[in-house]
C-alpha positions, 0 to 999 in steps of 0.5 A: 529591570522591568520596563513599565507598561501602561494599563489600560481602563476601558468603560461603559456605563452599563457593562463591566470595565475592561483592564488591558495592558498597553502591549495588546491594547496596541495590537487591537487598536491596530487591527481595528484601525485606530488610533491609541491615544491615553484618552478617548472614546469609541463612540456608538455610530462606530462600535459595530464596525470595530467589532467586526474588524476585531471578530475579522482579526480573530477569525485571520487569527485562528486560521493562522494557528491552525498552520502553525507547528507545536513549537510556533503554537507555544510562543505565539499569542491568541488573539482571541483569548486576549481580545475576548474581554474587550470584544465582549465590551464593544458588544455590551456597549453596541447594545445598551447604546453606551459610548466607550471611554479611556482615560477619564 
């Protein structure tokens, strides 16, 4: 039997929505120190920051695959694929000045 997982929608009035499953929307809000609740808003004043937390994150990422055999490489996750669509959201958010909301 499959567990359900949560999916989740992040908006921006000006870019283009992004759809993420509840176990990676986790870990970004994780490496970028917030809290998941299912409904919310990342406001502008705070956009910068978390893309450079989530960017810092990627950044630890690689370097981390980079020390990794074949075998860990094969099973582990890239954070950066993963994240790319959000990230480019927080981006596209940062500069049309639009808050980012979930859950509405």
């Amino acid at each position: 039997m499959y567990a359900k997982k949560m999916l989740y929608k992040f908006q921006s009035k000006n870019s283009a929505n992004c759809l993420m499953l509840e176990d990676l929307t986790k870990k970004i809000f994780q490496k970028i120190g917030k809290n998941l609740e299912p409904k919310g808003i990342l406001t502008v004043d705070e956009l910068p920051h978390f893309i450079n937390l989530l960017e810092s994150a990627i950044e630890q990422d690689v370097i981390a695959r980079s020390k990794m055999s074949k075998e860990q490489l094969a099973t582990s996750d890239r954070l950066g694929q993963r994240a790319f669509p959000f990230l480019t959201l927080l981006k596209s958010a940062h500069q049309y000045q639009d808050h980012i909301v979930w859950g509405v």
